[in-house]
C-alpha positions as CSV (number, residue, x, y, z in Angstrom):
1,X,0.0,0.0,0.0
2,X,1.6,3.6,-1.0
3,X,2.2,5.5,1.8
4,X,-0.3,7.6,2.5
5,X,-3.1,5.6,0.9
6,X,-5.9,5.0,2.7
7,X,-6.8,0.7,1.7
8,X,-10.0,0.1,0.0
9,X,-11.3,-2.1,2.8
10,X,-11.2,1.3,5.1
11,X,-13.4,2.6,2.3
12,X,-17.4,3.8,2.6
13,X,-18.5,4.4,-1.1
14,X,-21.5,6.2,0.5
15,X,-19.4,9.1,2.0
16,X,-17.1,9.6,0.0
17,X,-19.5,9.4,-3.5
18,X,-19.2,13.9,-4.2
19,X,-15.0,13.1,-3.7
20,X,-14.9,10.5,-6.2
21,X,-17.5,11.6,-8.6
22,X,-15.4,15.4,-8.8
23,X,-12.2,13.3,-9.5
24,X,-13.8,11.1,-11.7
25,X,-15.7,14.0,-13.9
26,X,-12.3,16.0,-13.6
27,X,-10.8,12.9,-15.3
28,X,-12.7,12.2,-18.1
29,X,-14.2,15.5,-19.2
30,X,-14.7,14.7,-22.7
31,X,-16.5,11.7,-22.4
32,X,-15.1,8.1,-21.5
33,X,-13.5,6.6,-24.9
34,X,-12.9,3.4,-23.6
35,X,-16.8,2.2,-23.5
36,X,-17.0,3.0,-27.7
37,X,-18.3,-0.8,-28.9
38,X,-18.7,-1.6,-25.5
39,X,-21.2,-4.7,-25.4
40,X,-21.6,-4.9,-29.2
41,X,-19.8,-8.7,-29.0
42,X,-20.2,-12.3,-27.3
43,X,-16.6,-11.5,-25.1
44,X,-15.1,-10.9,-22.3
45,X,-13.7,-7.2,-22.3
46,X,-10.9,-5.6,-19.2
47,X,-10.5,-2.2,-18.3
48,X,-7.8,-0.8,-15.2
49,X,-8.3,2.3,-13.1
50,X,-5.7,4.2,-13.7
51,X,-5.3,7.8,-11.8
52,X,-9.2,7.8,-12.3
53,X,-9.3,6.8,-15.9
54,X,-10.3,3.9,-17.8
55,X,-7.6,2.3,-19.4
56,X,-8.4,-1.1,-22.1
57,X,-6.0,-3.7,-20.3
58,X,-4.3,-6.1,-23.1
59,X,-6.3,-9.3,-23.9
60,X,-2.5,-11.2,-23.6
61,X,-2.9,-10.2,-20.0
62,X,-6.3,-11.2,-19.2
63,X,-6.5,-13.2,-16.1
64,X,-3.5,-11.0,-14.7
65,X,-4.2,-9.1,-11.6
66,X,-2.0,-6.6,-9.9
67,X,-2.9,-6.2,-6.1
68,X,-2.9,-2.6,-5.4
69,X,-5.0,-2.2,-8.4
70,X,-8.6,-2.2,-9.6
71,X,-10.6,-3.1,-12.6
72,X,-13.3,-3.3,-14.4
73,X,-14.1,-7.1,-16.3
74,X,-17.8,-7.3,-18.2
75,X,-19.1,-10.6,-20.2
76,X,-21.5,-10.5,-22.6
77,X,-23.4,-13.2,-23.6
78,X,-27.0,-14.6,-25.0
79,X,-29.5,-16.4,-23.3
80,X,-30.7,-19.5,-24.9
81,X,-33.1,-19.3,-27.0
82,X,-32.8,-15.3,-27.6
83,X,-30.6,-12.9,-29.3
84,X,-30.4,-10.4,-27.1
85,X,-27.2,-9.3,-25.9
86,X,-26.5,-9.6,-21.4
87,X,-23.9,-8.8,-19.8
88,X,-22.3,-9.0,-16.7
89,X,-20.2,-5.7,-15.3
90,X,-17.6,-6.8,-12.3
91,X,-15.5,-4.8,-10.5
92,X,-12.1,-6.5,-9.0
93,X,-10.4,-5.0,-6.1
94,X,-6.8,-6.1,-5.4
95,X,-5.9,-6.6,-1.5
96,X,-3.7,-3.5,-2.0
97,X,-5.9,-1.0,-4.3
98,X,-6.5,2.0,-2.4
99,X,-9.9,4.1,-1.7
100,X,-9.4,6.2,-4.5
101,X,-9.4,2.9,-7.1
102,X,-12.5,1.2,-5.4
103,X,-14.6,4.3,-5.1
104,X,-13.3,5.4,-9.4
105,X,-14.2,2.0,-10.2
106,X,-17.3,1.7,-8.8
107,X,-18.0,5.1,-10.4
108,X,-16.9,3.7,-13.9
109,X,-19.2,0.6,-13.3
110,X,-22.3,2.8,-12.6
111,X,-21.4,5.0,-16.1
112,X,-21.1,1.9,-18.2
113,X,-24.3,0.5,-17.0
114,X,-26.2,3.4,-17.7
115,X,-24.3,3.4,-21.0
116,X,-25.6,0.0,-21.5
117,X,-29.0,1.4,-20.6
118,X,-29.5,-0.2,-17.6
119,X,-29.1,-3.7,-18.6
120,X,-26.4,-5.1,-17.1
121,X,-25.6,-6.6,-13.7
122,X,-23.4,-5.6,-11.7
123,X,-20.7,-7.4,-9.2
124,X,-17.9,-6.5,-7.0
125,X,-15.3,-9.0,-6.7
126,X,-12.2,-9.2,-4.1
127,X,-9.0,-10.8,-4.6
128,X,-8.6,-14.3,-3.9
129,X,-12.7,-14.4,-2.9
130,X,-13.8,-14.5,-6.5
131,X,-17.5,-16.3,-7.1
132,X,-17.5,-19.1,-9.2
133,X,-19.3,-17.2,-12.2
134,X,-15.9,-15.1,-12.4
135,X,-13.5,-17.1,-12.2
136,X,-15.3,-19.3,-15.1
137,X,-14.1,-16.2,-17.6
138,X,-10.4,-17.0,-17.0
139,X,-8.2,-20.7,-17.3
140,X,-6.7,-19.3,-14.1
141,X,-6.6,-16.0,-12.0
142,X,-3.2,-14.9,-11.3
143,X,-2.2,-12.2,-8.6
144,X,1.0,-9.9,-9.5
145,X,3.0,-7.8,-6.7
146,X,2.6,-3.5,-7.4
147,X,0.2,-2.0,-9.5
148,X,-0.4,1.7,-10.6
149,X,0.3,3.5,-8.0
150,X,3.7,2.3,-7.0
151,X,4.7,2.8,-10.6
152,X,5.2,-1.1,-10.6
153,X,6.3,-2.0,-14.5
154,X,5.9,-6.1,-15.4
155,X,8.9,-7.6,-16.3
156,X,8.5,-11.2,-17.6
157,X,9.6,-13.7,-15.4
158,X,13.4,-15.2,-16.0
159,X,16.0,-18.0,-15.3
160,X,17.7,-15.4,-13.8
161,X,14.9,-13.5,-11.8
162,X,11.7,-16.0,-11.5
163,X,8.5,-15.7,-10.1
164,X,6.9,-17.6,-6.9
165,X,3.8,-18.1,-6.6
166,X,1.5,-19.8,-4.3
167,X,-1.6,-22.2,-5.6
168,X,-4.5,-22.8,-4.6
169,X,-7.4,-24.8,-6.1
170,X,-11.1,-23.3,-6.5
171,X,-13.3,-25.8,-7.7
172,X,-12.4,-26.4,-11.4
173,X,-10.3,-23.3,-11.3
174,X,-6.9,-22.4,-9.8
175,X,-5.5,-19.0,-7.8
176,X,-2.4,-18.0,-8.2
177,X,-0.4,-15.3,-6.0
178,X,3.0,-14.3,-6.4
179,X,5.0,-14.1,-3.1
180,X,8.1,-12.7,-2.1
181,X,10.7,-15.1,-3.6
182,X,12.2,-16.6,-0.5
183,X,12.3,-19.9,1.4
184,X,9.7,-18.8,4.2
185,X,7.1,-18.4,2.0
186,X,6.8,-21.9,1.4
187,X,4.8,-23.9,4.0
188,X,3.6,-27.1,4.9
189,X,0.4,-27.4,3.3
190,X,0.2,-25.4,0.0
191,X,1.7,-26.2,-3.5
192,X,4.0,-23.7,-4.9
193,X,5.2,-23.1,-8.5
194,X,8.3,-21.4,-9.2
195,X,8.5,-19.8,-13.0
196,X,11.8,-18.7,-14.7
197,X,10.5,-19.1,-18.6
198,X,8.9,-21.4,-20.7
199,X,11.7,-24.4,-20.4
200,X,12.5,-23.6,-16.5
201,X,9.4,-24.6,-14.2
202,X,9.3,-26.1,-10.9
203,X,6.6,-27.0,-8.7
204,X,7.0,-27.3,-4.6
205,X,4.3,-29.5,-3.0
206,X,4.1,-29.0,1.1
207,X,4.0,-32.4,2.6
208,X,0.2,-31.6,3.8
209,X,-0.6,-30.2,0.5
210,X,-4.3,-31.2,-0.3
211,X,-4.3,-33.9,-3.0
212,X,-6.5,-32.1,-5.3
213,X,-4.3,-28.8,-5.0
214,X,-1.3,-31.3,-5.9
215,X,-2.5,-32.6,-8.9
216,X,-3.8,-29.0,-10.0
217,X,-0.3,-27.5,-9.3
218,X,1.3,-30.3,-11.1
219,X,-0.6,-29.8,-14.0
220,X,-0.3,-26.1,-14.1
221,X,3.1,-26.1,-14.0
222,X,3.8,-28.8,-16.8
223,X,0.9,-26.2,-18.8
224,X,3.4,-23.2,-18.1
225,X,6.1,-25.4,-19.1
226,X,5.4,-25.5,-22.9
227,X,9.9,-26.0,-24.0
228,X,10.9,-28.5,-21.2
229,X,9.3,-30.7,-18.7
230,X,8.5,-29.2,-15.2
231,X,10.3,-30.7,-12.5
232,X,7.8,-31.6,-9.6
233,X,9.2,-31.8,-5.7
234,X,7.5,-33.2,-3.0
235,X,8.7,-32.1,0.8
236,X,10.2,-34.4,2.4
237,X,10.2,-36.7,-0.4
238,X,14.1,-35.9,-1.6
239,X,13.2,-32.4,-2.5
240,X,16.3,-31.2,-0.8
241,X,18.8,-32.3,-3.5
242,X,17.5,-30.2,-6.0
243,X,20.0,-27.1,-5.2
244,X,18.8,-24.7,-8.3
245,X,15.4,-24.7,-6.8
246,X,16.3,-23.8,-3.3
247,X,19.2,-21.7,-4.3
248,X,16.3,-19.3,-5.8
249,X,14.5,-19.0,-2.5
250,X,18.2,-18.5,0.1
251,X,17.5,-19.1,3.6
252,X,14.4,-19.7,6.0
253,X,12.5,-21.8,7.5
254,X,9.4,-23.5,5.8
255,X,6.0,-22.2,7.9
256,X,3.4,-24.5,9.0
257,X,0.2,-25.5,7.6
258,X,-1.8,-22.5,7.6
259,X,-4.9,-22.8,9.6
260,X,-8.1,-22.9,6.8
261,X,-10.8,-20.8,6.9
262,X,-13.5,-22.4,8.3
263,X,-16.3,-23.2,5.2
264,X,-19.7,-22.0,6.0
265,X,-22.1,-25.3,5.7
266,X,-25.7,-23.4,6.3
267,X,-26.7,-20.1,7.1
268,X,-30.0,-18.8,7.7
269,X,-30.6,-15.4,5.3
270,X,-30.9,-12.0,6.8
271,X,-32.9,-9.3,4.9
272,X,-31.6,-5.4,6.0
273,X,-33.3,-2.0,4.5
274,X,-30.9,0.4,3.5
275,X,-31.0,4.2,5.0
276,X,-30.3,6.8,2.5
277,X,-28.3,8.4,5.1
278,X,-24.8,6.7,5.4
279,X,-24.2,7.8,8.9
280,X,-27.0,5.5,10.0
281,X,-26.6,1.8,10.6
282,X,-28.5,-0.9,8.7
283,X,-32.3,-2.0,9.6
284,X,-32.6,-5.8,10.2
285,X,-36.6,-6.8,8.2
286,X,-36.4,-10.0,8.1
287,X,-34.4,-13.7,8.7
288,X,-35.0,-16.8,6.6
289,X,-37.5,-19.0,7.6
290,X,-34.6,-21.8,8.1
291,X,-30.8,-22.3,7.2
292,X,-30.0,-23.3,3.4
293,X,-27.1,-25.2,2.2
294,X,-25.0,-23.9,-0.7
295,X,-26.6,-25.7,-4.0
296,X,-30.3,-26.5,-2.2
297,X,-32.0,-23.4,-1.8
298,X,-35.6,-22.7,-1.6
299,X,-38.0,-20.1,-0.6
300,X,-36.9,-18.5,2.5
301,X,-38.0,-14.8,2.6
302,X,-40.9,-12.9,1.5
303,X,-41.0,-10.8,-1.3
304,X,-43.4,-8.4,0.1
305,X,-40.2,-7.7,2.4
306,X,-39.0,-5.7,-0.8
307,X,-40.4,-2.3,-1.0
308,X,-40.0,-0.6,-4.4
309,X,-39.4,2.7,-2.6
310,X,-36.0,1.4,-1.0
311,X,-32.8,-0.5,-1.1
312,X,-32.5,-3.7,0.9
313,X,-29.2,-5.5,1.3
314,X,-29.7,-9.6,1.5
315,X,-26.7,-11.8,3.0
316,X,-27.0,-15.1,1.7
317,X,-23.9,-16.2,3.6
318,X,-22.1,-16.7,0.9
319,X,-22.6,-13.6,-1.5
320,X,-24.3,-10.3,-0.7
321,X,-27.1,-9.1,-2.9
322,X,-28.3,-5.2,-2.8
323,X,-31.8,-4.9,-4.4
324,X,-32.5,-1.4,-6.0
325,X,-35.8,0.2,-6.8
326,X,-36.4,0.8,-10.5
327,X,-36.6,4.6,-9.7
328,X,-32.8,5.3,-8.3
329,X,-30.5,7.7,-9.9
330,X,-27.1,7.7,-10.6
331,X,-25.7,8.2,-6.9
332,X,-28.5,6.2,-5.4
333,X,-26.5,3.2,-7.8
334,X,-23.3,4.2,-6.3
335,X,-24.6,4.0,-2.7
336,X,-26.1,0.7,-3.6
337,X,-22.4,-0.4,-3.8
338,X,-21.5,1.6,-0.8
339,X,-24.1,-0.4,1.5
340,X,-22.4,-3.7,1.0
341,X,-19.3,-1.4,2.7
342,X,-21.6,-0.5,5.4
343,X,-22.9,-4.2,5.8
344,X,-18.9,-5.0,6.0
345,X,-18.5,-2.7,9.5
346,X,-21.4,-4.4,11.0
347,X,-20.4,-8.4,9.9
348,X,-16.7,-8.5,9.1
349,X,-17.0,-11.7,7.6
350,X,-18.7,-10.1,4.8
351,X,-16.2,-7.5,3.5
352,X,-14.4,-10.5,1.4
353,X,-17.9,-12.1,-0.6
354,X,-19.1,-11.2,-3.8
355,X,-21.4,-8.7,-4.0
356,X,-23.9,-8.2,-6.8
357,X,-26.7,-5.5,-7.6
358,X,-30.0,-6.6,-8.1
359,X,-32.4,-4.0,-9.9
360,X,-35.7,-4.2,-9.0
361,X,-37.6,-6.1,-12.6
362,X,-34.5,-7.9,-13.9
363,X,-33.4,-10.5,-10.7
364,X,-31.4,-13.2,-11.1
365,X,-32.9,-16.6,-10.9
366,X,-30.2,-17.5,-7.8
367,X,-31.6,-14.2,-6.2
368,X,-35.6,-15.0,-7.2
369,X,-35.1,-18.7,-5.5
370,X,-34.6,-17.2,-2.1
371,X,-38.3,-15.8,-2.2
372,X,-39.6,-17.7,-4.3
373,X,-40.5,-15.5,-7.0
């Protein structure tokens, strides 16, 4: 984090909405370029923040993440059976991307919905807590060190100067984040992979490395090693004789297994209305009539909870919906995003889940199942 940055996580969109939207307008004052053909194809399109502009980030890279920055990723797609064109605006915030890149891409989210005309919907993602529906865009998500604001330049990986990175498996999906290229990054229970090019690949598995992260990281690596064959280690399993790996990494100690985070199995659903006033905390309507499990849900709150004249937030447990009336304007959208920040001070455990906007007219099926609409 730049000194003097204040982190996104210390962030309330709702107060700090006229800042960002004077920076933002100041910015862009001729109209923002980078939307031109925006949503006019089946892809998937990438923009980054940069100093409160919207700059195209290049399709070679996409599925590179720095972590002090922020972005903006939007799918379109079809429907079956219709030709009208969806689409799906995300904003990703790196663990490092400061106030000023969260609240500017927020911003930039709102403007390219209402250049869409309202049709898209709209996410916020957080590094390393992507749903499932994002990381299906990419083969792999992989986190980078730096970003804009520390003037950090990428320089591809070599023999000379690799790349570490730590792996971790998300369903079908992998994650991987660089770390500082030393010995006590490893630990007991994680794979690692350690790039210098396209014929130099080695993969590190901890000796209580899950199984299925093993195989993933195994298979990576030999993917990334398209001139060579990548040269697999296991601890404790005569890992030690290969000196060019560990002379990469100098001294250390390997840490333990880190401790997991404990999985939520059920949660019952909580229903808040949401104050136009951001000083004010949110009001609890209604709970779920009983706990769900992820993949069976059924009908669990009313829908006559929802009144057209407000914004409600819904924590499912394992995302965070904000439903918006069909009558909000521009900064009423922005706030939207800025509840789920407000939600975050109150349950901490929600300042890492996906969060997605419902407008009120155009729910999601996942988001009609939970009252039964």
């Amino acid at each position: 984090m730049p000194e003097g940055k204040i982190s996104w996580k210390d962030t309330n969109l709702a107060l700090i909405g006229s800042d960002i939207d004077h920076k933002v307008k100041e910015a862009a004052a001729q109209g923002e370029e980078a939307w031109e053909g925006m949503g006019e194809n089946l892809e998937v399109r990438i923009w980054r923040i940069e100093k409160f502009q919207v700059k195209a980030w290049p399709k070679e890279q996409y599925g590179e993440f720095f972590k002090g920055d922020s972005y903006i990723v939007m799918k379109t797609y079809k429907e079956a059976d219709s030709d009208k064109l969806m689409h799906d605006i995300h904003i990703w915030i790196g663990e490092d991307s400061t106030q000023d890149e969260y609240g500017a891409a927020a911003y930039k989210m709102v403007e390219a919905d209402e250049y869409l005309k309202g049709v898209p919907v709209q996410h916020r993602q957080v590094q390393g807590k992507e749903s499932k529906q994002f990381q299906g865009y990419f083969e792999a998500l992989q986190y980078f060190d730096g970003g804009v604001e520390t003037g950090f330049k990428h320089v591809e990986p070599t023999v000379e100067k690799p790349i570490l990175f730590r792996v971790k498996s998300s369903g079908k999906k992998i994650l991987m984040t660089q770390m500082d290229m030393s010995k006590s990054s490893l630990n007991d229970g994680d794979s690692f992979i350690l790039y210098g090019d396209k014929a130099h690949v080695w993969c590190w598995n901890g000796k209580d490395a899950r199984p299925i992260e093993k195989a993933k990281s195994n298979q990576w690596a030999e993917n990334m090693c398209t001139l060579g064959t990548a040269t697999v280690l296991d601890q404790g399993d005569g890992d030690e004789e290969y000196t060019d790996f560990w002379g990469y990494l100098g001294k250390g100690d390997i840490a333990s297994k880190v401790a997991a985070e404990e999985a939520i199995t059920e949660f019952t659903p909580v229903l808040y209305r949401v104050d136009g006033d951001p000083e004010k905390p949110l009001e609890q309507v209604a709970n779920g009539a009983f706990k769900q499990r992820p993949g069976k849900l059924v009908r669990v709150l009313d829908r006559g909870s929802l009144n057209e004249d407000d914004v409600f937030l819904m924590d499912s447990g394992w995302e965070v919906f904000v439903w918006v009336g069909k009558c909000a304007d521009t900064s009423e959208k922005i706030a939207a995003m800025g509840a789920a920040d407000r939600f975050a001070v109150m349950e901490p455990r929600a300042a890492d889940l996906p969060v997605t906007i419902v407008k009120s007219g155009k729910e999601s099926d996942l988001f009609k199942s939970y009252f039964g609409m």
